[in-house]
C-alpha positions in Angstrom: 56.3 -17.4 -29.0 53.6 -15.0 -28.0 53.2 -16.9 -24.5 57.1 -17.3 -24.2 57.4 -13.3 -24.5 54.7 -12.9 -22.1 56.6 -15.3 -19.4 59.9 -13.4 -19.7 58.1 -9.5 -19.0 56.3 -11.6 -16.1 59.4 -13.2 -14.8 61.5 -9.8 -15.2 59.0 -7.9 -13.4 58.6 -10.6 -10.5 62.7 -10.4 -10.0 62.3 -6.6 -9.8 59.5 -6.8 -7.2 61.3 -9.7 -5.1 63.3 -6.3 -4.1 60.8 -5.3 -1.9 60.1 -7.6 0.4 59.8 -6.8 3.5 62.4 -9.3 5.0 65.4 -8.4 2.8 67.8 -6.2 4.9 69.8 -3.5 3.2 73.1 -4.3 2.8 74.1 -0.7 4.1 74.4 0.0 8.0 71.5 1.3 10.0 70.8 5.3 9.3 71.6 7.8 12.1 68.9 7.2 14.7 67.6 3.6 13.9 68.9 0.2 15.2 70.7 -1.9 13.7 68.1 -4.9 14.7 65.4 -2.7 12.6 64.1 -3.8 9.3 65.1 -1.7 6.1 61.1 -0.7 5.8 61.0 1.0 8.8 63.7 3.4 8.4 62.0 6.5 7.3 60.4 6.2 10.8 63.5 6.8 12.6 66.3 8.1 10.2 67.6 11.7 11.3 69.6 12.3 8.1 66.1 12.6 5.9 63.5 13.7 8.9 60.8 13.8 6.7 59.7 10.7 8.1 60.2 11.8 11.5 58.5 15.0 11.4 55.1 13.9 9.5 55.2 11.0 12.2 55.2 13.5 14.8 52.5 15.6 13.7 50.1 12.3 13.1 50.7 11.0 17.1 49.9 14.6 18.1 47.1 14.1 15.5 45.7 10.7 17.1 46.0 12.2 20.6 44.1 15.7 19.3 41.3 13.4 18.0 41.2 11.2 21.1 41.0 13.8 23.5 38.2 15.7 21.4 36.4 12.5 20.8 36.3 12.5 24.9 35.2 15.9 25.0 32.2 15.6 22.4 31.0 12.9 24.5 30.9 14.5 27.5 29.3 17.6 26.2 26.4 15.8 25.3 24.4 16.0 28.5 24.9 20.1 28.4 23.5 20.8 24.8 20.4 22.8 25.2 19.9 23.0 21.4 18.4 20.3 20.1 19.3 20.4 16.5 22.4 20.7 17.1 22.7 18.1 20.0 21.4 15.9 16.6 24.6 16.9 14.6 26.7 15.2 17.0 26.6 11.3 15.3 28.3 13.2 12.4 30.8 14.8 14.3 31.9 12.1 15.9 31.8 9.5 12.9 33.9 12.5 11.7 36.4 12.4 14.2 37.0 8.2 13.9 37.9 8.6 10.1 40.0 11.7 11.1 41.8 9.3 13.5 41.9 6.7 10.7 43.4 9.4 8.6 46.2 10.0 11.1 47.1 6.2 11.5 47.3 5.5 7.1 49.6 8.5 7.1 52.4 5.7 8.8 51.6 3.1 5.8 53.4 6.3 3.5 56.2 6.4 5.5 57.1 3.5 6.1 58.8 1.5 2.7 56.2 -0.4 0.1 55.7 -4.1 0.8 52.3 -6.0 0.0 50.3 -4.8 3.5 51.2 -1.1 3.2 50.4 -0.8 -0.6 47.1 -2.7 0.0 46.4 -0.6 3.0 47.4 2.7 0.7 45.1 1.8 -1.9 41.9 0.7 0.0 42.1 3.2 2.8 43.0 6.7 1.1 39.6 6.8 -0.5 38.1 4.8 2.0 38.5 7.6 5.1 38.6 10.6 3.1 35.4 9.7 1.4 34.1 9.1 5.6 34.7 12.0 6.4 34.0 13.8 3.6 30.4 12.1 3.4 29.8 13.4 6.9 30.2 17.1 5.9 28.3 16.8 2.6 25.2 15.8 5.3 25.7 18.5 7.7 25.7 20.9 4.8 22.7 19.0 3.2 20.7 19.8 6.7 21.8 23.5 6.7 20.3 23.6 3.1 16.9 22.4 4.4 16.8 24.1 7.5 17.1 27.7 5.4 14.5 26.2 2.8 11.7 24.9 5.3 12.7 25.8 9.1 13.4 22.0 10.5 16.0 19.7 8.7 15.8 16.1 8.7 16.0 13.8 12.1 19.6 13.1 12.9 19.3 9.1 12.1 18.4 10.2 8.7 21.4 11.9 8.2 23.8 9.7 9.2 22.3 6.6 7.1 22.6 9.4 4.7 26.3 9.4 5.2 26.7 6.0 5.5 25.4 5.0 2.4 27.8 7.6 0.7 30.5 6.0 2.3 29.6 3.1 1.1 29.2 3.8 -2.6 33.8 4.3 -2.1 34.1 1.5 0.0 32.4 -0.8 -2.7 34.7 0.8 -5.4 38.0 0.5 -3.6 36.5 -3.3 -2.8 35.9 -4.4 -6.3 39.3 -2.2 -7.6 41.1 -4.2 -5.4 39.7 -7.6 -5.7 40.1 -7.3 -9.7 43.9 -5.8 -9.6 45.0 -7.7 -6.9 43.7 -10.8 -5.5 41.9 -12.1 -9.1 44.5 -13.4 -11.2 43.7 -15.2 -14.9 43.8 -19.0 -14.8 46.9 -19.4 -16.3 49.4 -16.8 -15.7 52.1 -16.5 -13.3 51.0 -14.9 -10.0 53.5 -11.9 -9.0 53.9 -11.6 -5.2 53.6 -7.4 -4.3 51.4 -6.7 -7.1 49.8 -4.1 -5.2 52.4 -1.9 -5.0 52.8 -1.9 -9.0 49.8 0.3 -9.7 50.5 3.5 -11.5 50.2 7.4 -10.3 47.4 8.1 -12.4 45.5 4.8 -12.0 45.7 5.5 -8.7 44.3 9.3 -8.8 41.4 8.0 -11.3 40.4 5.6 -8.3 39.3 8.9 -6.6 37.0 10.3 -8.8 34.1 10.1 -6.5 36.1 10.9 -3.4 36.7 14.3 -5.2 32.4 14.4 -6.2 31.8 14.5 -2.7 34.7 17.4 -2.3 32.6 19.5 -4.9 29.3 18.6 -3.0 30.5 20.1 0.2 31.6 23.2 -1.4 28.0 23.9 -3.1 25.5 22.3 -1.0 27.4 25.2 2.1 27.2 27.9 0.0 23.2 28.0 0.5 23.4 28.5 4.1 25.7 31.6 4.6 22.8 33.4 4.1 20.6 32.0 7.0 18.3 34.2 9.0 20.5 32.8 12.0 23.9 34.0 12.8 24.7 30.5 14.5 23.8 28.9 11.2 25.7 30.9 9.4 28.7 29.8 11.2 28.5 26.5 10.6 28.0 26.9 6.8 31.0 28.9 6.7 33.2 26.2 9.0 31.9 23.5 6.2 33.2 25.7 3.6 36.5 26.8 4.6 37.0 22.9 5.4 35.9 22.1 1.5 37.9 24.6 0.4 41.0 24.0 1.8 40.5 20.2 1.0 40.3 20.8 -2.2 43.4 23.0 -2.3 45.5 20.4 -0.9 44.3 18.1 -3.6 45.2 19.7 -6.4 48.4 20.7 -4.9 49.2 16.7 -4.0 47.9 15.3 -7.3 50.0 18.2 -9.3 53.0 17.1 -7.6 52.1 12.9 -7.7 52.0 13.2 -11.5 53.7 15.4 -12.9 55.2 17.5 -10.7 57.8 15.1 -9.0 59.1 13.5 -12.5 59.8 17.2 -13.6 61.9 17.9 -10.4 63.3 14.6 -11.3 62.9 12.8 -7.9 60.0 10.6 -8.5 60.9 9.2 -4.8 59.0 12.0 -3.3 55.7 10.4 -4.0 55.7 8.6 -0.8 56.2 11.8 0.9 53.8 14.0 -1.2 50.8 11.2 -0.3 52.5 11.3 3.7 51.6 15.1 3.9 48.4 15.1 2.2 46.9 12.6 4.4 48.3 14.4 7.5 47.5 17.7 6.6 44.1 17.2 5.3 43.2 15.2 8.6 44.5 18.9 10.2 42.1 20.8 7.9 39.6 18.4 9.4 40.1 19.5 13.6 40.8 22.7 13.3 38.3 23.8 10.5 35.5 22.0 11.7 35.6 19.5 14.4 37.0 22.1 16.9 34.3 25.0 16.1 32.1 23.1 16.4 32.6 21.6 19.8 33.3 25.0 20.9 29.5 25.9 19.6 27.9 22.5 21.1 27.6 24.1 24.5 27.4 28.0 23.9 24.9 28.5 21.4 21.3 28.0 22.5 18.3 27.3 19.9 17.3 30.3 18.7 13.8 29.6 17.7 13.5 29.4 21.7 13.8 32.7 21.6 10.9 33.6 20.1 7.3 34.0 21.9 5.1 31.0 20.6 1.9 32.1 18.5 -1.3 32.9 20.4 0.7 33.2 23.4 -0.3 36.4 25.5 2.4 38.1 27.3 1.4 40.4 29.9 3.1 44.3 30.0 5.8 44.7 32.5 3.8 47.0 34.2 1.2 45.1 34.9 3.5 42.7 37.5 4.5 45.6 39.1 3.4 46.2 42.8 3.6 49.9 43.8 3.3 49.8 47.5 3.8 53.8 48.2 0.5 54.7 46.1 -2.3 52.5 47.1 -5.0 55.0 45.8 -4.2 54.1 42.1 -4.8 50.8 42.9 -7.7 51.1 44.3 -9.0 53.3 41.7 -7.8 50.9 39.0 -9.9 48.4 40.6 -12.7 49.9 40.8 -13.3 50.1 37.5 -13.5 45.9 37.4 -16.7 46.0 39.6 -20.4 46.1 38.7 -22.1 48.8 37.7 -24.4 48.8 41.0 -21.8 48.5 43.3 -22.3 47.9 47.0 -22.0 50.3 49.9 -19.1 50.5 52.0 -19.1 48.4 55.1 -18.8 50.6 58.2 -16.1 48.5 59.9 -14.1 47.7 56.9 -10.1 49.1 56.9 -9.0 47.6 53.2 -9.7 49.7 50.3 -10.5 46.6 48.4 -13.5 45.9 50.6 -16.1 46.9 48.1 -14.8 44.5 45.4 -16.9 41.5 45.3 -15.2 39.5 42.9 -17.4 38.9 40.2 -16.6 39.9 36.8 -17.6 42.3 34.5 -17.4 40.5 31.6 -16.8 37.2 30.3 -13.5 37.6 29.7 -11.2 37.4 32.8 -9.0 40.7 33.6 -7.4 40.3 36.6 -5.4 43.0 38.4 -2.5 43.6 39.6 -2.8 42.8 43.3 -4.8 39.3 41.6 -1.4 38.2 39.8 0.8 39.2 42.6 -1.0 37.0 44.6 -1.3 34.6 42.2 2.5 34.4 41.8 
């Protein structure tokens, strides 16, 4: 009787999922602004009466064509960097900017209807991208931190095997969640077609706990460098915060409203929608808190330890490169003083005021003169 009572709830909840299949056409006429040769899934792409659909699809293609344009325009920069260091920030940036573009192109597997490709897509990719992107920043931060503490950071291949391996660590987890809730099955039991889309709200938020780790390690690993000696520096630990900040802000907004907020308000259909404007507004946050600054400073800022006079290095006074042409008797006098004690007489037939300086030193030191480095130069 047991295994009979387990067949009937598996039986039951395969008829209920056979509803959502992507092939089954509603028996209602197509919405305002769709065909009628398009498939029920697709219809939040295209229906005029809800627009939600419509409008978050039109801010992700503006989104995809933002992050391909800026993607060409990072590479380009690239020969124009003067600083170093931050020429070596640019594999992050760009890494950045493909999981941003990733981020615009999961926001259409929300808008579209749930089937067995969208859900799996939903649950691999949400993690998967944020936690790329947001890997990426905890690095950049992470060099900030160590440029403050010791005055060089670590090489720029360093950090992004840094952030790879962070990505990594989700990509396993969203692997081995999926492979055990979806694809492995019990020998035995029935094997439910769209079992993907079946996962609860809060199964589905516990899924990304570490995503939200790496949120907090942005947050405190830029707090460190707003205090930098270096205004340039300084910027960029504030452009890493305000992007942590605000990403965390959407997410308790989005997971409020995905759990309990929607059930209260007693449309739980708004789900799809809630998760469609997280995704798009976070990969926002992404451009125009960080990726665009940043470009912006890729080519204006110069290294500013270049700035600085090297140790041991003598610089000589302004003065001394200056050639005074309308008082020649200073000169002269000046040099004088660089001759020998017993200095030689005067030639008869000599017309320079420098004739009498023989060259040799009066020390072991070298002090050359004015007229010396002019000529020199």
């Amino acid at each position: 009787w047991k295994n009979y009572s387990n067949l009937s709830v598996m039986i039951k909840l395969y008829l209920v999922l056979q509803k959502q299949t992507p092939g089954e056409m509603g028996s209602t006429s197509a919405p305002k602004g769709c065909g009628s040769n398009i498939s029920s899934i697709y219809y939040n792409l295209c229906d005029l009466t809800t627009l939600w659909g419509v409008v978050v699809e039109a801010v992700c293609a503006a989104g995809v064509m933002t992050s391909f344009i800026l993607f060409i325009i990072l590479m380009a920069s690239l020969p124009f960097v003067t600083d170093k260091k931050r020429k070596g920030m640019v594999a992050l940036q760009a890494s950045i900017l493909v999981f941003t573009l990733g981020l615009f192109g999961l926001t259409f597997a929300f808008i579209v209807d749930q089937y067995s490709t969208s859900c799996a897509a939903r649950r691999f990719l949400f993690g998967v991208l944020f936690s790329g992107c947001l890997a990426c920043l905890v690095m950049h931060a992470l060099w900030l931190s160590l440029l403050k503490r010791s005055g060089r950071g670590p090489r720029s291949w360093l950090l992004w095997l840094g952030a790879l391996s962070l990505w990594l660590v989700e990509v396993i987890i969203n692997t081995e969640w999926l492979v055990l809730t979806v694809v492995w099955s019990p020998p035995g039991e029935i094997v439910v077609p769209d079992l993907s889309c079946s996962i609860a709200n809060k199964d589905f938020v516990l899924s990304l706990i570490y995503v939200m780790v790496l949120m907090v390690g942005v947050v405190l690993l830029a707090f460190p460098s707003l205090s930098h000696k270096h205004q340039q520096w300084r910027r960029d630990g504030a452009f890493i915060l305000a992007t942590g900040v605000f990403t965390i802000a959407i997410w308790v907004v989005w997971i409020t409203m995905y759990i309990h907020g929607n059930r209260v308000a007693g449309n739980p259909s708004w789900d799809d929608p809630t998760l469609a404007v997280t995704v798009a507004l976070n990969a926002w946050v992404f451009l125009a808190f960080y990726i665009i600054p940043e470009i912006c400073l890729l080519t204006t800022q110069e290294d500013p330890d270049l700035e600085e006079p090297h140790d041991g290095e003598h610089v000589y006074p302004a003065r001394s490169l200056t050639y005074d042409s309308t008082a020649p008797q200073n000169l002269y006098i000046e040099n004088k003083s660089f001759s020998m004690d017993e200095t030689p007489e005067e030639p008869a037939n000599s017309t320079s005021p420098y004739g009498i300086y023989n060259g040799q030193l009066r020390s072991g030191v070298y002090q050359p003169t004015e007229i010396a480095l002019i000529t020199k130069g």
